[in-house]
BALOBA-1460 file (C-alpha; in Angstrom, 3 decimals):
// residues 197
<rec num="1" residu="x" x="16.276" y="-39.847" z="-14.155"/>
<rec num="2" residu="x" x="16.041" y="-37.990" z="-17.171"/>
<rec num="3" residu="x" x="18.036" y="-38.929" z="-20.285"/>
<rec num="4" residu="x" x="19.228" y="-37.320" z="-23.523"/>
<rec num="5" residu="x" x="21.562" y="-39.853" z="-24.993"/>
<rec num="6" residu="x" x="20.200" y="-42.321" z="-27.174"/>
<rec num="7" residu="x" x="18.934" y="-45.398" z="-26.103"/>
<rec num="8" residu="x" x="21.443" y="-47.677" z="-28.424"/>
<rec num="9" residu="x" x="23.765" y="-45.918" z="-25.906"/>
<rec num="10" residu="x" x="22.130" y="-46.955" z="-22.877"/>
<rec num="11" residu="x" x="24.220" y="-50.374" z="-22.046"/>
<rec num="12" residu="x" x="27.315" y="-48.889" z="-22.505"/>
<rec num="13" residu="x" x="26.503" y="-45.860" z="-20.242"/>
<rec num="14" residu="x" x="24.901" y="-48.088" z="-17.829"/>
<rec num="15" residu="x" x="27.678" y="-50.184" z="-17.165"/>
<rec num="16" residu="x" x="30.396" y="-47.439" z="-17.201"/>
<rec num="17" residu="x" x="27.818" y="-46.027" z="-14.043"/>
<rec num="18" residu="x" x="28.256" y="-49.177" z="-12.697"/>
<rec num="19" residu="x" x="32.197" y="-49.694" z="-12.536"/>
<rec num="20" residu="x" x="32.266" y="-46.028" z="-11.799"/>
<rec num="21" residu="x" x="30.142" y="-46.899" z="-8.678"/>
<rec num="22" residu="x" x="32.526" y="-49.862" z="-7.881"/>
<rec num="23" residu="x" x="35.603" y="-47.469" z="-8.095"/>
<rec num="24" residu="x" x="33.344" y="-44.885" z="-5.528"/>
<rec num="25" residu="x" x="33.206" y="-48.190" z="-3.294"/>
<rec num="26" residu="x" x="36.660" y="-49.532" z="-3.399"/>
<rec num="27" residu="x" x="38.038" y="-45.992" z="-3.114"/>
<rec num="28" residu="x" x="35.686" y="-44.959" z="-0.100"/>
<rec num="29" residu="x" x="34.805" y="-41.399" z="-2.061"/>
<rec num="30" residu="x" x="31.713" y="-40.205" z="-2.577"/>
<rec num="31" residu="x" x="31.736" y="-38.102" z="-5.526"/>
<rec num="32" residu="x" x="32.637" y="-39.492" z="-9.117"/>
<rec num="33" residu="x" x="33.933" y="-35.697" z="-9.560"/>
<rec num="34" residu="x" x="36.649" y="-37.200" z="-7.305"/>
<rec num="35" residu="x" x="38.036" y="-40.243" z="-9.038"/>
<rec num="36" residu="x" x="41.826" y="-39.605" z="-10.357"/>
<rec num="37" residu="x" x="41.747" y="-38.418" z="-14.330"/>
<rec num="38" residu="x" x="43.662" y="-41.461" z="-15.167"/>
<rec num="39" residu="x" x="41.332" y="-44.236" z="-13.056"/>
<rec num="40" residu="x" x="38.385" y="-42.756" z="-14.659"/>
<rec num="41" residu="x" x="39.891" y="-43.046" z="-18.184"/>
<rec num="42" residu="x" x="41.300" y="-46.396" z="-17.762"/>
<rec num="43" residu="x" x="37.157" y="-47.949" z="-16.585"/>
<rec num="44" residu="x" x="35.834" y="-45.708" z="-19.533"/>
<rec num="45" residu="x" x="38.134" y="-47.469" z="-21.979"/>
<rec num="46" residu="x" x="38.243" y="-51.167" z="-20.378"/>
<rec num="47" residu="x" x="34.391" y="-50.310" z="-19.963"/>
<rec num="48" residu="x" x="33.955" y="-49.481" z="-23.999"/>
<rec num="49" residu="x" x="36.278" y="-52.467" z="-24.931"/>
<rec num="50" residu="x" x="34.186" y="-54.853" z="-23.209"/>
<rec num="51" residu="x" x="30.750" y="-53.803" z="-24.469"/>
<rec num="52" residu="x" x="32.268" y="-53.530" z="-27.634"/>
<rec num="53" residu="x" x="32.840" y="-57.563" z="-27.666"/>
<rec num="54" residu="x" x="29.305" y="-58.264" z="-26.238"/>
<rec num="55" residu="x" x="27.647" y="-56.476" z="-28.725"/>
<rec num="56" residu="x" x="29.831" y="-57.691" z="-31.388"/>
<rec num="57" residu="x" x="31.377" y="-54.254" z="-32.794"/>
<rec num="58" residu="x" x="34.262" y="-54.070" z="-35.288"/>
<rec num="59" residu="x" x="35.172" y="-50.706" z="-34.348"/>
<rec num="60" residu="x" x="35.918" y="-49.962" z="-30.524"/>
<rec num="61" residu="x" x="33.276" y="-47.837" z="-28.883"/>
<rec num="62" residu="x" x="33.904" y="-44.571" z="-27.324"/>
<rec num="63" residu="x" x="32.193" y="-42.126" z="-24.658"/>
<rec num="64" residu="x" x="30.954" y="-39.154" z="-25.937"/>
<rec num="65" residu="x" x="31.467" y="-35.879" z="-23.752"/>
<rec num="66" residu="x" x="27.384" y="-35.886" z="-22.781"/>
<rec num="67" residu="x" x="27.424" y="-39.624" z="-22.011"/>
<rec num="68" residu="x" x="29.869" y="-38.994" z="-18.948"/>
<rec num="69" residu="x" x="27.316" y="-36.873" z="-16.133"/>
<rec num="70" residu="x" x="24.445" y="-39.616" z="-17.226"/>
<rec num="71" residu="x" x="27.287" y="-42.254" z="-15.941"/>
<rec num="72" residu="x" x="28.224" y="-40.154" z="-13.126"/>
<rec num="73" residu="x" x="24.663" y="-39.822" z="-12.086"/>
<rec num="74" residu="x" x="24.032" y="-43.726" z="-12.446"/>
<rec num="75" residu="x" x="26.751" y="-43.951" z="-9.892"/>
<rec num="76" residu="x" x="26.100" y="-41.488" z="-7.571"/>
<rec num="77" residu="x" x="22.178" y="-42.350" z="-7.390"/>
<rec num="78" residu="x" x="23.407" y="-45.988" z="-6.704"/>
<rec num="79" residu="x" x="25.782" y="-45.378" z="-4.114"/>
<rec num="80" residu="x" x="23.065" y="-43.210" z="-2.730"/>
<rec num="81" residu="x" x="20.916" y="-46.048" z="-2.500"/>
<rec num="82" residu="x" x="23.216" y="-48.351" z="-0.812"/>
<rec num="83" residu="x" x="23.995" y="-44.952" z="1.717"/>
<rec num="84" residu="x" x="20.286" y="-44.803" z="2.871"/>
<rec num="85" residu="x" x="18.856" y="-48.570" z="2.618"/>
<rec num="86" residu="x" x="22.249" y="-50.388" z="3.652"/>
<rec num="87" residu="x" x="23.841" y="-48.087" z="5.658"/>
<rec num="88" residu="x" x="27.291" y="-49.097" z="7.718"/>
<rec num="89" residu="x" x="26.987" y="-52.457" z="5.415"/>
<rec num="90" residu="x" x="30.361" y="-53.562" z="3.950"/>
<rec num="91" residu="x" x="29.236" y="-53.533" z="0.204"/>
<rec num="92" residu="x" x="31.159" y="-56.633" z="-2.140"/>
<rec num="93" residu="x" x="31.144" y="-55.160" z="-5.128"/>
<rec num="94" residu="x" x="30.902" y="-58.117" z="-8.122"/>
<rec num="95" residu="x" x="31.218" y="-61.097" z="-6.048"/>
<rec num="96" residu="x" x="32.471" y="-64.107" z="-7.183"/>
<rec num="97" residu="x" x="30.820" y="-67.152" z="-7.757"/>
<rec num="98" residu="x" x="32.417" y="-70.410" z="-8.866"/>
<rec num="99" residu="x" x="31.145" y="-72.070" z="-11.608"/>
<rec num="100" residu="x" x="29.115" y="-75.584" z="-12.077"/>
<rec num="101" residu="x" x="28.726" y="-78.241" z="-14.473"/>
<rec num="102" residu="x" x="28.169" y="-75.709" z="-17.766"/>
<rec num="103" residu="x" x="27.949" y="-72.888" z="-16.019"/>
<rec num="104" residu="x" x="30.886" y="-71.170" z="-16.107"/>
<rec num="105" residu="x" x="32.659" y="-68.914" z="-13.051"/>
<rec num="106" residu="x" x="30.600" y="-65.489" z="-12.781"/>
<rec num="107" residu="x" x="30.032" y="-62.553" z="-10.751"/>
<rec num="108" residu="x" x="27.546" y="-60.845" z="-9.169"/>
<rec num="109" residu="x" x="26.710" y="-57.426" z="-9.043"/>
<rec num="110" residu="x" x="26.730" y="-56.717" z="-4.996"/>
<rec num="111" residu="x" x="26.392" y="-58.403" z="-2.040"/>
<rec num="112" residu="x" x="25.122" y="-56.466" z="1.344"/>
<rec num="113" residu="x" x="25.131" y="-58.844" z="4.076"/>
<rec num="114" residu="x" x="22.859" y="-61.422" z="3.053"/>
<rec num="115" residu="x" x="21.615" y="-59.856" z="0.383"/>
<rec num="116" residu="x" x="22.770" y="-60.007" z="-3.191"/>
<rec num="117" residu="x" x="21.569" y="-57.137" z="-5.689"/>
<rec num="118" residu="x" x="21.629" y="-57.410" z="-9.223"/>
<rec num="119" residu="x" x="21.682" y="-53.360" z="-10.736"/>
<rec num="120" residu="x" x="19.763" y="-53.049" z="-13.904"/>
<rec num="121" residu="x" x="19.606" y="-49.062" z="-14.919"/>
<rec num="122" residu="x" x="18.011" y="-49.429" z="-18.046"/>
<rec num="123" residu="x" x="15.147" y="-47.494" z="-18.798"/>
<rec num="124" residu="x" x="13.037" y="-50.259" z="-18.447"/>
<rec num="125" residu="x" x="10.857" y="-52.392" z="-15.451"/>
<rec num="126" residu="x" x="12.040" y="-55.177" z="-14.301"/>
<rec num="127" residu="x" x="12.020" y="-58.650" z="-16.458"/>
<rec num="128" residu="x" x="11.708" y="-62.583" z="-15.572"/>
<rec num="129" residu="x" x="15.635" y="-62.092" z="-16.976"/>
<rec num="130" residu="x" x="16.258" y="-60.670" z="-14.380"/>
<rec num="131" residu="x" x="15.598" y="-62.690" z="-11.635"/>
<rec num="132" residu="x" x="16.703" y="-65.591" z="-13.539"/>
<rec num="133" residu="x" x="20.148" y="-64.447" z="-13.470"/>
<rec num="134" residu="x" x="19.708" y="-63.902" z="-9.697"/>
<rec num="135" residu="x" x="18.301" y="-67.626" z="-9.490"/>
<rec num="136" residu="x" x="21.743" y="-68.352" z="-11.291"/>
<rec num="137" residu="x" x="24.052" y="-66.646" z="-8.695"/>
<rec num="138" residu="x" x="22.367" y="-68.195" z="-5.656"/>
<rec num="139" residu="x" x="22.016" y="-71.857" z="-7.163"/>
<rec num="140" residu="x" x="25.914" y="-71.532" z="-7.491"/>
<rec num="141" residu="x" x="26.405" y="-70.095" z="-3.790"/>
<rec num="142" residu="x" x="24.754" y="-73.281" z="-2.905"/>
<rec num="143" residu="x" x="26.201" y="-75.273" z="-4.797"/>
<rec num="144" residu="x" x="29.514" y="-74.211" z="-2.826"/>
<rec num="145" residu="x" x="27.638" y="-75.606" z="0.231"/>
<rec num="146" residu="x" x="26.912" y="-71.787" z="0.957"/>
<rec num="147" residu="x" x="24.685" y="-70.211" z="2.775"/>
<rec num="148" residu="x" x="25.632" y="-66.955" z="3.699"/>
<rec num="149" residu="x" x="22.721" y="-65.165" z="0.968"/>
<rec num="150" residu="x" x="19.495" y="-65.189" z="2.511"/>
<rec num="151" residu="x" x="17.572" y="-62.138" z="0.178"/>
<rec num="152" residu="x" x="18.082" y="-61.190" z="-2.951"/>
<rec num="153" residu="x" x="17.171" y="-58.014" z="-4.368"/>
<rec num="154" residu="x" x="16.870" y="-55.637" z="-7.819"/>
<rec num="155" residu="x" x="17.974" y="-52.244" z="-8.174"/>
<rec num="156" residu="x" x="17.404" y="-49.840" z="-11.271"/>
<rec num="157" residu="x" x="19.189" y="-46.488" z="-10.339"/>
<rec num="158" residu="x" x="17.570" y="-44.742" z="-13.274"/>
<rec num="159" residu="x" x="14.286" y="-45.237" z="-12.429"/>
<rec num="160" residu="x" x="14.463" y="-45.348" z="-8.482"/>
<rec num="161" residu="x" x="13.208" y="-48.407" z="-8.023"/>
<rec num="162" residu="x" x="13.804" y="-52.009" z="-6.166"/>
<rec num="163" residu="x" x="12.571" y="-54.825" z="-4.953"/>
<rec num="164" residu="x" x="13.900" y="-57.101" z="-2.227"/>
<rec num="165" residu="x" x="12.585" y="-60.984" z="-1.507"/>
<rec num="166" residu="x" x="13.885" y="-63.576" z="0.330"/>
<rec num="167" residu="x" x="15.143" y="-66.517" z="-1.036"/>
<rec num="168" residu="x" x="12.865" y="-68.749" z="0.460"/>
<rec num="169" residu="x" x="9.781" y="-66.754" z="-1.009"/>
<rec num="170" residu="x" x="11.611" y="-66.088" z="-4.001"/>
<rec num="171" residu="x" x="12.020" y="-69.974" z="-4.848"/>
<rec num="172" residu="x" x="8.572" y="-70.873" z="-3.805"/>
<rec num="173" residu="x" x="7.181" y="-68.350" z="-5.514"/>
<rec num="174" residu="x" x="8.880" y="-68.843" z="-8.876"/>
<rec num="175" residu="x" x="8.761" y="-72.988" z="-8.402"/>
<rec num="176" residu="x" x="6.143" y="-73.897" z="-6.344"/>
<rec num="177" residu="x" x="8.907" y="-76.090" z="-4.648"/>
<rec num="178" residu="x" x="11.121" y="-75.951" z="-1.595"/>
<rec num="179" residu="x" x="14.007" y="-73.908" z="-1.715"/>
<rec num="180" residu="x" x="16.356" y="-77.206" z="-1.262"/>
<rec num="181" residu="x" x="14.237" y="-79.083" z="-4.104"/>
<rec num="182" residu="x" x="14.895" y="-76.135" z="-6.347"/>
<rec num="183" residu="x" x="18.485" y="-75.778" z="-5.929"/>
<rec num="184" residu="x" x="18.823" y="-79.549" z="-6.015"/>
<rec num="185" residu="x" x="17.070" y="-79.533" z="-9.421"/>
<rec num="186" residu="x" x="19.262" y="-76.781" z="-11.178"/>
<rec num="187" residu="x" x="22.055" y="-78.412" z="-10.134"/>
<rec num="188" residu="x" x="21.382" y="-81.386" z="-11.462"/>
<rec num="189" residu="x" x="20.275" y="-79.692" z="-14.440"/>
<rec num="190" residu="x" x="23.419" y="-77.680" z="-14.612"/>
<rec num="191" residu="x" x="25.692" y="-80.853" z="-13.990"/>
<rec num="192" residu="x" x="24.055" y="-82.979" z="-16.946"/>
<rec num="193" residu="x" x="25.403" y="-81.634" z="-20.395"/>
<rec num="194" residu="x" x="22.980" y="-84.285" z="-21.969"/>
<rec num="195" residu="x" x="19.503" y="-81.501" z="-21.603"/>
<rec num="196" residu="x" x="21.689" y="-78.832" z="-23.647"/>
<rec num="197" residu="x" x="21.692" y="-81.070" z="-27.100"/>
């Protein structure tokens, strides 16, 4: 996907594709084009407000007038994506997870099934980040004596690309141990403050 804002922009646009894309879900529309005048300018300015406090800026941020159609695209290419690879799947849209030992409560970005996506739509590949947030999520879901997440997967709608694992390769991969041993160990880890000092 091509891009003309700047890249300091990037998050912010990003994640206003995102809840854009949640809105497309929870509405069942298809076309961002479509979203009332007031929805969409109540998730630009909760959107801006938020990033605002995670990048730490004293003035609130605002949406320029180009910024929008990039967002709009972000959402439409990732709705398109869960149209053609997840089709007739109920989509969850930022699933909650409940939090553990130091790790607080959290959500996801979208569960499909048994498969939990985390978007990324920078303009970027994929990082070890990345999946360790994932490795978060699903440590939690079994810590909740869950088991209803059996993949997990990456999606960057800018770029067009993803990658889905299961968890069992995933863990074994990235650990060397079994998936039980793994999730045993981060929750241990998780549940003793004493390793963060």
């Amino acid at each position: 996907m091509l891009s003309i804002i700047d890249s300091s922009r990037r998050a912010l646009v990003n994640e206003i594709g995102f809840k854009i894309f949640e809105e497309l879900v929870s509405s069942t529309i298809s076309d961002p084009d479509s979203i009332n005048k007031k929805k969409l300018r109540d998730i630009i300015e909760s959107t801006c407000e938020y990033i605002s406090i995670l990048e730490r800026v004293d003035e609130k941020l605002e949406l320029d007038t180009d910024e929008l159609p990039e967002a709009f695209n972000i959402a439409r290419r990732t709705l398109r994506y869960f149209n053609l690879y997840e089709k007739g799947s109920i989509l969850d849209v930022s699933p909650f997870f409940s939090g553990c030992g130091i790790v607080s409560d959290c959500y996801g970005d979208v569960l499909v099934g048994d498969t939990l996506y985390e978007i990324k739509s920078g303009e970027r590949e994929f990082r070890i980040s990345d999946l360790k947030q994932l490795l978060i999520y699903i440590t939690l879901n079994f810590s909740m004596r869950n088991t209803n997440i059996s993949n997990v997967a990456i999606l960057n709608p800018r770029l067009g690309i993803f990658v889905k694992i299961t968890i069992k390769e995933f863990l074994e991969l990235s650990s060397g141990k079994s998936t039980i041993d793994t999730f045993n160990e981060l929750i241990n880890f998780f549940d003793n403050t004493d390793d963060f000092r």
